[in-house]
PDB file of N, H, CA, C and O in Angstrom:
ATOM      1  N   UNK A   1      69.410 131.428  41.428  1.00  0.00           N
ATOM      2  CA  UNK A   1      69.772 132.307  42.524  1.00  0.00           C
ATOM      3  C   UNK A   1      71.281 132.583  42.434  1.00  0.00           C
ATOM      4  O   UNK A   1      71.972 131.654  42.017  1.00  0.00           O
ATOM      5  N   UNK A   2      71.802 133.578  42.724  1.00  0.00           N
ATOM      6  H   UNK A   2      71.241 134.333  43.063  1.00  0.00           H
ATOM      7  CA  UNK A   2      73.123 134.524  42.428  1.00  0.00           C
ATOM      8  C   UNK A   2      73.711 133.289  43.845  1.00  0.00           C
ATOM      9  O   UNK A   2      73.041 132.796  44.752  1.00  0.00           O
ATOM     10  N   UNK A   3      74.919 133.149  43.575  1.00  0.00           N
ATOM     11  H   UNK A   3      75.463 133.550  42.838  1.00  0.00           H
ATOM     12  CA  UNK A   3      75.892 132.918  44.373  1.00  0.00           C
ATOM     13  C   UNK A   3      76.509 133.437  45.912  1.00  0.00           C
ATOM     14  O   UNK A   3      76.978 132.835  46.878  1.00  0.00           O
ATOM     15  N   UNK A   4      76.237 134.924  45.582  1.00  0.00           N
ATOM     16  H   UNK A   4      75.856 135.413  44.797  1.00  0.00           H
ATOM     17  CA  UNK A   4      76.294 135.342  47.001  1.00  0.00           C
ATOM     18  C   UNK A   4      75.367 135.238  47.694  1.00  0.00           C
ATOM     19  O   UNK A   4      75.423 135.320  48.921  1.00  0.00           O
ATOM     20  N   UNK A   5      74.142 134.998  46.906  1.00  0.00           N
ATOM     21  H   UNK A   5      74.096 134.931  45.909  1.00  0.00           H
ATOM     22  CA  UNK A   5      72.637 134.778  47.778  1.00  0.00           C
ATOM     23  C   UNK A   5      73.144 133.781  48.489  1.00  0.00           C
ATOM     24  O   UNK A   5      73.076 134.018  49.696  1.00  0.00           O
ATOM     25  N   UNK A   6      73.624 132.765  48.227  1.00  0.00           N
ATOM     26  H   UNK A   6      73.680 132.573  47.247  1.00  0.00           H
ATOM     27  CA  UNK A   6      73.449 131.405  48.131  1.00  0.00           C
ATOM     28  C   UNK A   6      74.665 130.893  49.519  1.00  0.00           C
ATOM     29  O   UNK A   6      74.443 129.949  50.277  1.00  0.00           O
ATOM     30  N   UNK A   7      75.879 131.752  49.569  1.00  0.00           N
ATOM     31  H   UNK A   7      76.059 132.519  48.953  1.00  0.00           H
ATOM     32  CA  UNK A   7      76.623 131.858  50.888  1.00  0.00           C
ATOM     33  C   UNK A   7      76.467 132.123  51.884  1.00  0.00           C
ATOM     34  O   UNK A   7      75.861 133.164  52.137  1.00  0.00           O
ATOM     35  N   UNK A   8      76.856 131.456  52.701  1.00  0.00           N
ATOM     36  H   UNK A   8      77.349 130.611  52.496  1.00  0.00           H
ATOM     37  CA  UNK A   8      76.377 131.814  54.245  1.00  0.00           C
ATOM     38  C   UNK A   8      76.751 133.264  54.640  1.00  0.00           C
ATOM     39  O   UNK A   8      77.841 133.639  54.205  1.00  0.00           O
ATOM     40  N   UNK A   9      76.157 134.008  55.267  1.00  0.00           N
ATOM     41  H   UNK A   9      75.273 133.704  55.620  1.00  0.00           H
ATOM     42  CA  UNK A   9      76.992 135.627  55.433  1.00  0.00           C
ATOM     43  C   UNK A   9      77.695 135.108  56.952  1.00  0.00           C
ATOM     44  O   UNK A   9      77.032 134.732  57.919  1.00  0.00           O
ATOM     45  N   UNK A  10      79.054 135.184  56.897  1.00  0.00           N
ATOM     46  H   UNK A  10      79.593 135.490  56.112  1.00  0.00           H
ATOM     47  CA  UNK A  10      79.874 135.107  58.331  1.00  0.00           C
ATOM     48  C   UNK A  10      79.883 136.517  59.030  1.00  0.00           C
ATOM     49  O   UNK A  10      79.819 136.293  60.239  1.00  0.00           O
ATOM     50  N   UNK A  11      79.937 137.934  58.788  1.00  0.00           N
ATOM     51  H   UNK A  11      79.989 138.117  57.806  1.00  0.00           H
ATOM     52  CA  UNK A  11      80.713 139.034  59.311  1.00  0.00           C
ATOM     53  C   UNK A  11      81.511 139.405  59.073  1.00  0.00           C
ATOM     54  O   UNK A  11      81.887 139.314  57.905  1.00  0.00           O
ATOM     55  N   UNK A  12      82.401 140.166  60.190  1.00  0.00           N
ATOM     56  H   UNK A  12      82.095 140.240  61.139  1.00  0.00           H
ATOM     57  CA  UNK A  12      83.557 140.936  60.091  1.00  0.00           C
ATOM     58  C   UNK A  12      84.471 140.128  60.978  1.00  0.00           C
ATOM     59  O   UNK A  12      85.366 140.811  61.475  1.00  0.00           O
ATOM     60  N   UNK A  13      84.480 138.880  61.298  1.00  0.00           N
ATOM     61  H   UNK A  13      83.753 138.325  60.894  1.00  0.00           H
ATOM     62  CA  UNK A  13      85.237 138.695  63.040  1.00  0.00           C
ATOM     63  C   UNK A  13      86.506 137.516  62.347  1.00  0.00           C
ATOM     64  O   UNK A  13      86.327 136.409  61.838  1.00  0.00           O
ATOM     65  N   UNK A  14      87.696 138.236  62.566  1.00  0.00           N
ATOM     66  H   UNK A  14      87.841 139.135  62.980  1.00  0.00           H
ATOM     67  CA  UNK A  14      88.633 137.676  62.039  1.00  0.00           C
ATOM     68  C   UNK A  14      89.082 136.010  62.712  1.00  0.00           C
ATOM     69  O   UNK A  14      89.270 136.051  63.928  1.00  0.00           O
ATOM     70  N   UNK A  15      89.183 135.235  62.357  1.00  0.00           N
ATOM     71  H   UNK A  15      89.030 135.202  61.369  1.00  0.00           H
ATOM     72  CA  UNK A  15      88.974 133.962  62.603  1.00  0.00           C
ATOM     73  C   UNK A  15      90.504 133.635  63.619  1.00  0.00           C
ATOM     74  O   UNK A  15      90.622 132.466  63.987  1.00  0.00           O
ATOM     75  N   UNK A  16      91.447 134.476  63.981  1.00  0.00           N
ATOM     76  H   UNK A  16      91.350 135.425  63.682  1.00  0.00           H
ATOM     77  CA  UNK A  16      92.762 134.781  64.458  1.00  0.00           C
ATOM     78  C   UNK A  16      92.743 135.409  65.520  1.00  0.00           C
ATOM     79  O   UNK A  16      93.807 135.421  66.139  1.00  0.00           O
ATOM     80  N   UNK A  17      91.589 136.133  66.107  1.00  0.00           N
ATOM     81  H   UNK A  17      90.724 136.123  65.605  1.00  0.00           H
ATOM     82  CA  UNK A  17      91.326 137.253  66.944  1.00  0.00           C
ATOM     83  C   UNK A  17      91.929 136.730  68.079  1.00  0.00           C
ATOM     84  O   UNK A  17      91.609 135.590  68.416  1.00  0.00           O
ATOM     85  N   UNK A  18      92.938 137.498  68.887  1.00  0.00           N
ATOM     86  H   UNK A  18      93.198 138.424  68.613  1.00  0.00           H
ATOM     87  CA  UNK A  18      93.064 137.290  70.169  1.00  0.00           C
ATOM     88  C   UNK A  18      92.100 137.884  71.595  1.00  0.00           C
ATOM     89  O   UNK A  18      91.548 138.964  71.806  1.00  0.00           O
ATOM     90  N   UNK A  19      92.213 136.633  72.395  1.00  0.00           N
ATOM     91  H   UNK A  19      92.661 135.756  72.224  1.00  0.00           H
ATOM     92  CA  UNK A  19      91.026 137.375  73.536  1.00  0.00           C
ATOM     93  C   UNK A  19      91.588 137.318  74.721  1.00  0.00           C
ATOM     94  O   UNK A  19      92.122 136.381  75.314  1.00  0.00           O
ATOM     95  N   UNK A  20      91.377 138.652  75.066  1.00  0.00           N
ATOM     96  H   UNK A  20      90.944 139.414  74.585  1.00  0.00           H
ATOM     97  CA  UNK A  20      92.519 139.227  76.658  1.00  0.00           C
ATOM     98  C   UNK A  20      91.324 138.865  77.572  1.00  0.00           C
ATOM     99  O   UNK A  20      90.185 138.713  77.131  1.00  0.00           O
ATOM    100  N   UNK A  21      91.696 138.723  79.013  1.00  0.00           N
ATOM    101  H   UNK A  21      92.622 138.846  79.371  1.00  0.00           H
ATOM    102  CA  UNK A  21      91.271 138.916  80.185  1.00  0.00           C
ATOM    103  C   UNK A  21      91.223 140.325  80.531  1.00  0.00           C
ATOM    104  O   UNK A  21      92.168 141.042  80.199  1.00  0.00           O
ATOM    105  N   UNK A  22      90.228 140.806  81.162  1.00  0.00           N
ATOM    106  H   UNK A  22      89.460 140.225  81.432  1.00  0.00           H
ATOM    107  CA  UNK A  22      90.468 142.127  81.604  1.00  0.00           C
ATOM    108  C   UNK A  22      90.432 142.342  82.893  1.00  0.00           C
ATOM    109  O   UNK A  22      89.674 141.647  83.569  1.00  0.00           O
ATOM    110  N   UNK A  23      91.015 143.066  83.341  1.00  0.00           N
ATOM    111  H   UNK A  23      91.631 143.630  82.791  1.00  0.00           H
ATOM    112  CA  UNK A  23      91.280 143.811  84.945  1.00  0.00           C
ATOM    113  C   UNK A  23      91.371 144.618  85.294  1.00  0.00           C
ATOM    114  O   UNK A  23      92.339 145.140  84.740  1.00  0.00           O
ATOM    115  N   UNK A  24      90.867 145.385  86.133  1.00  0.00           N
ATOM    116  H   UNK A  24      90.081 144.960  86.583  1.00  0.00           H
ATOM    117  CA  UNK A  24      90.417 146.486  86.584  1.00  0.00           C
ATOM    118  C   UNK A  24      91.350 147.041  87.994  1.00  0.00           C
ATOM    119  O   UNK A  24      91.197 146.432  89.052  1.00  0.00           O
ATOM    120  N   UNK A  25      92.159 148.037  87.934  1.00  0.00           N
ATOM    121  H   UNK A  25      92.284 148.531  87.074  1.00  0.00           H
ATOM    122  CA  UNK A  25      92.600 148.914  88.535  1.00  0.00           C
ATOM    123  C   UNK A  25      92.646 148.427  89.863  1.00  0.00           C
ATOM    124  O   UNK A  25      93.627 148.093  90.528  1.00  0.00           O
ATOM    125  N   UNK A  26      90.973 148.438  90.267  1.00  0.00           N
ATOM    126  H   UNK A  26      90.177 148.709  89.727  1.00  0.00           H
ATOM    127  CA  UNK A  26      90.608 148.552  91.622  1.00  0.00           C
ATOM    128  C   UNK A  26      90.110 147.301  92.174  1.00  0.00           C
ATOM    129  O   UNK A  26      89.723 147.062  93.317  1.00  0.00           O
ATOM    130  N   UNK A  27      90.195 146.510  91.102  1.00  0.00           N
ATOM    131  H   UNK A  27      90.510 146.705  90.173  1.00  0.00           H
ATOM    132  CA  UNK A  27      90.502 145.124  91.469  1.00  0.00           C
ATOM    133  C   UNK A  27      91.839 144.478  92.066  1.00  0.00           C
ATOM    134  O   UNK A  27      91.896 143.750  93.057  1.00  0.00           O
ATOM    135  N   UNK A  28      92.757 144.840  91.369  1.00  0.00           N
ATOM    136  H   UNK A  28      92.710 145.432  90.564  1.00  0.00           H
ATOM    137  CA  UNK A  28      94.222 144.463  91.955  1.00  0.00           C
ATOM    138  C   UNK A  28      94.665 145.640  93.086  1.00  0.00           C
ATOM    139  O   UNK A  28      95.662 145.430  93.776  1.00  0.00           O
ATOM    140  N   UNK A  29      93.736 147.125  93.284  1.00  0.00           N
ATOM    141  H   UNK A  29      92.925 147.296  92.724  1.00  0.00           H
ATOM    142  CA  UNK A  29      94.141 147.304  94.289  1.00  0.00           C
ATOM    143  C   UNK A  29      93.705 147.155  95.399  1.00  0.00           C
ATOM    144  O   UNK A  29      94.188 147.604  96.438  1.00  0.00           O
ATOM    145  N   UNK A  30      92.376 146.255  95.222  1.00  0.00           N
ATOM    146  H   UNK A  30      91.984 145.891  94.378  1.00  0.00           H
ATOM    147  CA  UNK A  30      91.367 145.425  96.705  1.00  0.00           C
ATOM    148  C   UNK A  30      92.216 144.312  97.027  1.00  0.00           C
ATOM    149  O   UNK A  30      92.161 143.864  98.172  1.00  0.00           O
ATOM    150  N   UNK A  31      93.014 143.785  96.161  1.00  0.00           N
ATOM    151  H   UNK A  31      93.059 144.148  95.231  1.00  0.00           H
ATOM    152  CA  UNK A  31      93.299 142.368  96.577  1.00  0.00           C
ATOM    153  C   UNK A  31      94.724 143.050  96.979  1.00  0.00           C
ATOM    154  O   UNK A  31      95.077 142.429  97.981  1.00  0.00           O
ATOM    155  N   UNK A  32      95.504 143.826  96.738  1.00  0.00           N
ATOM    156  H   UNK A  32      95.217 144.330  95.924  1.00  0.00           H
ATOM    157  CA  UNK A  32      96.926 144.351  97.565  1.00  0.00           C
ATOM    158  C   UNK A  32      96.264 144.751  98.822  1.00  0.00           C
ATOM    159  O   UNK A  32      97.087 144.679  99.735  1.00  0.00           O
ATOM    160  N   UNK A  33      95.308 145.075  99.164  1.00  0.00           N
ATOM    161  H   UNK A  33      94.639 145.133  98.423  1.00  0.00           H
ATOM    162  CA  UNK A  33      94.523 145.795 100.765  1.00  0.00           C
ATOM    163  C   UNK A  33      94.492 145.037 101.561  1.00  0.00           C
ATOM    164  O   UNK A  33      94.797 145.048 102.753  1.00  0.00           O
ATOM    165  N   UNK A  34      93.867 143.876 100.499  1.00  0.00           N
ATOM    166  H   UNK A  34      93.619 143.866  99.530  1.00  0.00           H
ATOM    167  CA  UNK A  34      93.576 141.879 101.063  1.00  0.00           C
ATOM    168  C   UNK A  34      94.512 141.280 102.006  1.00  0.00           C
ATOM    169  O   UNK A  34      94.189 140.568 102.957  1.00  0.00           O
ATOM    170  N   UNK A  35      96.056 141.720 101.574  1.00  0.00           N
ATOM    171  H   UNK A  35      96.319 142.298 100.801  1.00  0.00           H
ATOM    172  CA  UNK A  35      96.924 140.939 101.426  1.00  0.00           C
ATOM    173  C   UNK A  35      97.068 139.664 100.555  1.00  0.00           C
ATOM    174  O   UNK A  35      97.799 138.756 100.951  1.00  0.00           O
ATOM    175  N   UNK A  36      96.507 139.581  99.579  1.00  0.00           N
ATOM    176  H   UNK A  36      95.913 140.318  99.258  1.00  0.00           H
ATOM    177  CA  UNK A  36      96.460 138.211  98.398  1.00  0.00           C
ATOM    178  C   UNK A  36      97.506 139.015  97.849  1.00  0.00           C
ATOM    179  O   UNK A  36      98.603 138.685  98.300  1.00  0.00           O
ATOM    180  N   UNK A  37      97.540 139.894  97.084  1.00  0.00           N
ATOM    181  H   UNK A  37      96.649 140.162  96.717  1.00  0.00           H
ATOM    182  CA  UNK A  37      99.005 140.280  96.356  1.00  0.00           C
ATOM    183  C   UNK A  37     100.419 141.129  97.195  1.00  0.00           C
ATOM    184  O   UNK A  37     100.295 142.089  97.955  1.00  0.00           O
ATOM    185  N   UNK A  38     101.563 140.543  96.849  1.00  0.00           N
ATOM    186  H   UNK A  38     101.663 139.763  96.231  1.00  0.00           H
ATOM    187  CA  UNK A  38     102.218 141.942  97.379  1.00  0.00           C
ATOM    188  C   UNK A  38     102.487 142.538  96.205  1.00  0.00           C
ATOM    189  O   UNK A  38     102.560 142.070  95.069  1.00  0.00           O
ATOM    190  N   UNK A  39     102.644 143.776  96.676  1.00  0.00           N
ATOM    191  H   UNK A  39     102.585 144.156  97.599  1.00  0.00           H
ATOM    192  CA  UNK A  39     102.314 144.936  95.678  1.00  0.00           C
ATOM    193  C   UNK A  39     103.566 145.529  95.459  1.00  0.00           C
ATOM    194  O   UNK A  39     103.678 146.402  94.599  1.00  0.00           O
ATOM    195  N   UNK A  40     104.960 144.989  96.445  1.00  0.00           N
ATOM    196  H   UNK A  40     104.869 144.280  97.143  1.00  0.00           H
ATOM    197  CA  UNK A  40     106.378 145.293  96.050  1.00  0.00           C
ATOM    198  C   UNK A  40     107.069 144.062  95.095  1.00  0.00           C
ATOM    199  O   UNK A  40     108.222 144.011  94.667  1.00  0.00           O
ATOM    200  N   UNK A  41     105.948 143.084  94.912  1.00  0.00           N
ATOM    201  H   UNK A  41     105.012 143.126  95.260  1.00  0.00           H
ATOM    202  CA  UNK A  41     106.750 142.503  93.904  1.00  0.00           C
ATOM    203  C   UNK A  41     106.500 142.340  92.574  1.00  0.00           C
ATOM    204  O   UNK A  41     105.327 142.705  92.499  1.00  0.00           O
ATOM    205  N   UNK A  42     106.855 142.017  91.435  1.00  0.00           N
ATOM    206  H   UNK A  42     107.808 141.721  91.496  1.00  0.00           H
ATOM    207  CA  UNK A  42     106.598 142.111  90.185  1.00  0.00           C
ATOM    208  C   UNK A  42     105.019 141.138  90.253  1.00  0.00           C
ATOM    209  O   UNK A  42     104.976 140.167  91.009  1.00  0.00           O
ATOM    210  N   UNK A  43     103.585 141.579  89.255  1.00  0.00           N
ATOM    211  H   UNK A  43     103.620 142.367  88.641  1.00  0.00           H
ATOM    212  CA  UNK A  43     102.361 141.245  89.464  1.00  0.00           C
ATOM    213  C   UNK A  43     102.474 141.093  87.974  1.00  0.00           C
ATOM    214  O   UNK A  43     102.723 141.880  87.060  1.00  0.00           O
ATOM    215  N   UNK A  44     102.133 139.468  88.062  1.00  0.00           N
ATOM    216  H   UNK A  44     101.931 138.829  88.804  1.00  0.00           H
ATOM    217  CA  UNK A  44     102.370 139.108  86.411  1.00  0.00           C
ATOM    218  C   UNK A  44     101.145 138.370  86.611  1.00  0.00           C
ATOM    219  O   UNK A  44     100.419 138.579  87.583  1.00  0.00           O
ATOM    220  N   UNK A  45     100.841 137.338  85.537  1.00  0.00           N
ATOM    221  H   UNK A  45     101.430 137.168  84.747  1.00  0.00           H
ATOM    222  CA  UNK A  45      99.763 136.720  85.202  1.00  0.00           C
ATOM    223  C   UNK A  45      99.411 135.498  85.961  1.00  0.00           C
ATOM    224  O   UNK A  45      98.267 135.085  86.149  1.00  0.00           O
ATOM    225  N   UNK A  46     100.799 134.825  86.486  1.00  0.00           N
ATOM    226  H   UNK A  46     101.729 135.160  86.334  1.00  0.00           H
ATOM    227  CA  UNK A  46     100.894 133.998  87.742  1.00  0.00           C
ATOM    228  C   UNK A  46     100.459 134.418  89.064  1.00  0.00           C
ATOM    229  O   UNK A  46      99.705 133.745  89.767  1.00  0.00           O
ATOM    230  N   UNK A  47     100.888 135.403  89.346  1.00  0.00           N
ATOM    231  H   UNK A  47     101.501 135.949  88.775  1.00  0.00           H
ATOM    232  CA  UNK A  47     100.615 135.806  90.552  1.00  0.00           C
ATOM    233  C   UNK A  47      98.826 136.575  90.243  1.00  0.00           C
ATOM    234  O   UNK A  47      98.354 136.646  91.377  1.00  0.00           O
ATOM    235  N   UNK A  48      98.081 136.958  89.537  1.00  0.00           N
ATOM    236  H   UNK A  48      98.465 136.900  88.615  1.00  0.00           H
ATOM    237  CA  UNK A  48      97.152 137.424  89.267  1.00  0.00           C
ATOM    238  C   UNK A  48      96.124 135.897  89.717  1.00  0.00           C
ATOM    239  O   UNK A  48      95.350 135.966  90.671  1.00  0.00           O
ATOM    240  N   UNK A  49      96.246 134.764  88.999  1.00  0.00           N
ATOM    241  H   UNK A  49      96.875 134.707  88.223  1.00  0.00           H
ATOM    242  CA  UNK A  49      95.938 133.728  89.078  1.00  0.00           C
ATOM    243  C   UNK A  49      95.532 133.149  90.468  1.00  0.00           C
ATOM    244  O   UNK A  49      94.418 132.808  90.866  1.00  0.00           O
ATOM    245  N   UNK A  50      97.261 133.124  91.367  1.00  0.00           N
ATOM    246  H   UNK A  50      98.166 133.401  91.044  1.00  0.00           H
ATOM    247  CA  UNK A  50      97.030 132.449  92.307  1.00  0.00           C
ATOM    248  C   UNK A  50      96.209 133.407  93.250  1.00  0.00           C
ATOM    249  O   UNK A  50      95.538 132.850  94.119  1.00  0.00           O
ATOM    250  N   UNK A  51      96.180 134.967  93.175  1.00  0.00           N
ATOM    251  H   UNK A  51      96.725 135.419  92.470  1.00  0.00           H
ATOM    252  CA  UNK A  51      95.726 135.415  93.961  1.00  0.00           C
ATOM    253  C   UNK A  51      93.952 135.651  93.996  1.00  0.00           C
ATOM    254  O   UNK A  51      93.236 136.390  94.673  1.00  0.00           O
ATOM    255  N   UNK A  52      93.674 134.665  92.948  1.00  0.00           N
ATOM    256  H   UNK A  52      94.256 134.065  92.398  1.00  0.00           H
ATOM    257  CA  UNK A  52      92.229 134.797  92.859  1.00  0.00           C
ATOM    258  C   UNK A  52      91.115 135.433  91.527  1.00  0.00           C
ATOM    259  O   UNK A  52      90.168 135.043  90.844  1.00  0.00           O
ATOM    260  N   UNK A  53      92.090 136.823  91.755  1.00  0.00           N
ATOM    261  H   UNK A  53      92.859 137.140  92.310  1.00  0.00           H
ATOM    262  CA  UNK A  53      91.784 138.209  90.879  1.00  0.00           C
ATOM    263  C   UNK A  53      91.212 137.639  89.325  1.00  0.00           C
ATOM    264  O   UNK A  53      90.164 137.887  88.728  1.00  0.00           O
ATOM    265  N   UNK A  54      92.303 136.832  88.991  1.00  0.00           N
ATOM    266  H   UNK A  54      93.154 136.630  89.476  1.00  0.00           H
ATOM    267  CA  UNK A  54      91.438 136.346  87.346  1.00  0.00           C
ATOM    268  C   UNK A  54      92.063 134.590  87.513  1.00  0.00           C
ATOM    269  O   UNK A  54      93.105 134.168  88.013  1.00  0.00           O
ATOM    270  N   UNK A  55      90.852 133.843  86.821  1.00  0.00           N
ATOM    271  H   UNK A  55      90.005 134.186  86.414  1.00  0.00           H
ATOM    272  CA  UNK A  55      90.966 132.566  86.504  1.00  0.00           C
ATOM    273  C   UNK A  55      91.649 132.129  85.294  1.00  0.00           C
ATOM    274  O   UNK A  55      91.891 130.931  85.148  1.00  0.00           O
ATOM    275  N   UNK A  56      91.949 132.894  84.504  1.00  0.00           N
ATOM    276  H   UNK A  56      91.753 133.868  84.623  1.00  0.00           H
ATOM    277  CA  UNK A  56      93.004 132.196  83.308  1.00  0.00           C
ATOM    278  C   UNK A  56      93.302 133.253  82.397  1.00  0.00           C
ATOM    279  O   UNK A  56      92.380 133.853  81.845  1.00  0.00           O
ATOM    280  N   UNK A  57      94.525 133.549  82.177  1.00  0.00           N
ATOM    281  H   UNK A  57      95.275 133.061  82.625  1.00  0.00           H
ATOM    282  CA  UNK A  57      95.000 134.474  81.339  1.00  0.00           C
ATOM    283  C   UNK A  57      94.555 134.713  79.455  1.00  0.00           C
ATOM    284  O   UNK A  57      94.622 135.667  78.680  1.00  0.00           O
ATOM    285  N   UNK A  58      94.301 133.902  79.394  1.00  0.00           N
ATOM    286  H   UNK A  58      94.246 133.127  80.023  1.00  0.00           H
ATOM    287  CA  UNK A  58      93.486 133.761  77.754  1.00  0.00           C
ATOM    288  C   UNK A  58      94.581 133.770  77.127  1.00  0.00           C
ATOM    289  O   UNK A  58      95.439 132.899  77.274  1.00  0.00           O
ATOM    290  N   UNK A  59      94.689 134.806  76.313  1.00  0.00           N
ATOM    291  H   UNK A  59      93.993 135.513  76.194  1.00  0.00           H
ATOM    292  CA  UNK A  59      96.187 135.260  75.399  1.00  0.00           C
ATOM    293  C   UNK A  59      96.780 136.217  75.846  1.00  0.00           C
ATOM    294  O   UNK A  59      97.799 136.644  75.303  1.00  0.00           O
ATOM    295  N   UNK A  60      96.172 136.842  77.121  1.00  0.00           N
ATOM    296  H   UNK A  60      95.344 136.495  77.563  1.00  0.00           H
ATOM    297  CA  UNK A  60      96.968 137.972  77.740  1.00  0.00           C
ATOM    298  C   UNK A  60      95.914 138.605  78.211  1.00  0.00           C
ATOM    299  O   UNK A  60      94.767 138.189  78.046  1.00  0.00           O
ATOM    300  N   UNK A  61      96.326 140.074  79.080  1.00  0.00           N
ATOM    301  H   UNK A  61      97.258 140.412  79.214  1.00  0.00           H
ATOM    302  CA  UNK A  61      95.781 140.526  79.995  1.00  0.00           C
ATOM    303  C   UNK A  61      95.704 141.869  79.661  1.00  0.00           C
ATOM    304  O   UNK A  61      96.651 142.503  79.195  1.00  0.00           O
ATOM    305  N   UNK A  62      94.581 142.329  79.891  1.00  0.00           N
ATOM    306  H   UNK A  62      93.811 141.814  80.269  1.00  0.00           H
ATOM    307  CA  UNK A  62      94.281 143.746  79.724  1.00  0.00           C
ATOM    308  C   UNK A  62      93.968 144.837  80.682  1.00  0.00           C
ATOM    309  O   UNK A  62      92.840 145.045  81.127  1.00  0.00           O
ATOM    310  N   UNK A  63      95.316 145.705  81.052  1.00  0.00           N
ATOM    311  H   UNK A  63      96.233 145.536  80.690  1.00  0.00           H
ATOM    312  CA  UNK A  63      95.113 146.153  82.210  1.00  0.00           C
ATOM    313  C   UNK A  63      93.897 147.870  81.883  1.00  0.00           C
ATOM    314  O   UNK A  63      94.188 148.797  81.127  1.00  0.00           O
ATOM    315  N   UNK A  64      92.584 147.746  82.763  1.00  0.00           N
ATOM    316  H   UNK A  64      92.347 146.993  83.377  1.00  0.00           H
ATOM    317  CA  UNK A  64      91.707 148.751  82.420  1.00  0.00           C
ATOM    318  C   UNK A  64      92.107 149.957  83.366  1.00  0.00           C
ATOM    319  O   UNK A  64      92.763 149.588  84.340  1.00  0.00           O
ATOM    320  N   UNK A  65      91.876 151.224  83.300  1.00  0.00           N
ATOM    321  H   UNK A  65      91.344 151.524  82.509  1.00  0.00           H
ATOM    322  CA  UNK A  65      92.257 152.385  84.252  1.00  0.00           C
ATOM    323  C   UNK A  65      90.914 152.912  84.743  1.00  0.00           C
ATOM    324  O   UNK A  65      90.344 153.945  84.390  1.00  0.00           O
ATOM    325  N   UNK A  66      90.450 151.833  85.789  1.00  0.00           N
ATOM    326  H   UNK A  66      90.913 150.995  86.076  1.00  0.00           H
ATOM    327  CA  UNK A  66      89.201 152.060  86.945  1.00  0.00           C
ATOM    328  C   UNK A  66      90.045 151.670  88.192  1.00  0.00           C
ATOM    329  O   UNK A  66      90.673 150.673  88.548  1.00  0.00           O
ATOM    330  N   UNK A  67      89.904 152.323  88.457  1.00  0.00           N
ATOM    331  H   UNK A  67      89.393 153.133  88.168  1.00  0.00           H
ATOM    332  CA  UNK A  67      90.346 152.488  90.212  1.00  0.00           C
ATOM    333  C   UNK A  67      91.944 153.574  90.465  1.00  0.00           C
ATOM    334  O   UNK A  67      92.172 154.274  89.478  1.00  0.00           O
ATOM    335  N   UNK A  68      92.785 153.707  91.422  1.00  0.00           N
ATOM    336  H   UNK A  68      92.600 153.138  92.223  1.00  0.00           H
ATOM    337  CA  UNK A  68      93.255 154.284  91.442  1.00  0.00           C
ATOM    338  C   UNK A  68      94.949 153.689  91.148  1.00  0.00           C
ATOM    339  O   UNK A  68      95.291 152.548  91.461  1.00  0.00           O
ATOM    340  N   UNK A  69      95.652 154.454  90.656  1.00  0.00           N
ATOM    341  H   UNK A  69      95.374 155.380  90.402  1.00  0.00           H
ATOM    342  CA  UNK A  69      96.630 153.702  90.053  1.00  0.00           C
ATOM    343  C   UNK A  69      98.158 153.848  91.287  1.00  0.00           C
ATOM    344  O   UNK A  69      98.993 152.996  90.983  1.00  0.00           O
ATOM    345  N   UNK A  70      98.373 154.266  91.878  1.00  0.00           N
ATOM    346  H   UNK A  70      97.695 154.959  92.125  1.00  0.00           H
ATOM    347  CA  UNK A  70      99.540 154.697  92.929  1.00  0.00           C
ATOM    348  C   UNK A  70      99.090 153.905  94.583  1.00  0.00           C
ATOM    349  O   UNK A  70      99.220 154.537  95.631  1.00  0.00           O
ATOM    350  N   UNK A  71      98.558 152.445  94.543  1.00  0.00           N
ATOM    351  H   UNK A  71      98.452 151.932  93.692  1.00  0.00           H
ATOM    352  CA  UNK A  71      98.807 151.626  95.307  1.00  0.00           C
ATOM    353  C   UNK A  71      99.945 151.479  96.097  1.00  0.00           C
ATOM    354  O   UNK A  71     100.974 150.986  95.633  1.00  0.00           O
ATOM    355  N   UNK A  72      99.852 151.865  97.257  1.00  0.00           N
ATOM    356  H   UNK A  72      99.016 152.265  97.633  1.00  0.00           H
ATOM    357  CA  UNK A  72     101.536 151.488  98.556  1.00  0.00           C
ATOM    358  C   UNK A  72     100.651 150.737  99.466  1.00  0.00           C
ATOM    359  O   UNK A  72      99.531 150.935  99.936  1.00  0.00           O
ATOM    360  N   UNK A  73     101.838 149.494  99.580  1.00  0.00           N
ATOM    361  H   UNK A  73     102.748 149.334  99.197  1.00  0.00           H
ATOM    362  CA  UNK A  73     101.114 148.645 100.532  1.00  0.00           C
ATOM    363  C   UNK A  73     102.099 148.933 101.938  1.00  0.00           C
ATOM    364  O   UNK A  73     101.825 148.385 103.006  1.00  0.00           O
TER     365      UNK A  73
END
C-alpha cells in the first residue's frame, strides 16, 4: 500500500489558528440600554467581561455589524 494511503488525512486547519469571540452590535447596544456598560467610556475586553456580554476573550474579539452602530446613552 502507497504511503499516502497509509497517512492519516488531517485537512486544511492550520494548527496556529487564532479563535476570536464574537459580538454583535446589538448586543453591546442592549447592555448600554441595561446600564451594564457605559457607553462614554472606552469598551474594551474587560469591561465586555464584567458586563456579562461575553465570558472570555479567546485571542481577541470580533466586533460583527448587526444591530445599530451610533449608540448615545
Amino acid at each position: 500500500m502507497p504511503i499516502y494511503m497509509r497517512l492519516p488525512k488531517r485537512g486544511f486547519t492550520p494548527f496556529n489558528a487564532k479563535s476570536y469571540a464574537e459580538v454583535n452590535l446589538g448586543r453591546i447596544e442592549d447592555a448600554i440600554k441595561a446600564g451594564k456598560l457605559d457607553g462614554k467610556k472606552t469598551i474594551d475586553a474587560a469591561a465586555l467581561i464584567a458586563s456579562g456580554v461575553l465570558r472570555r476573550s479567546k485571542d481577541g474579539i470580533r466586533l460583527l455589524a448587526k444591530g445599530r452602530a451610533d449608540v448615545q446613552s
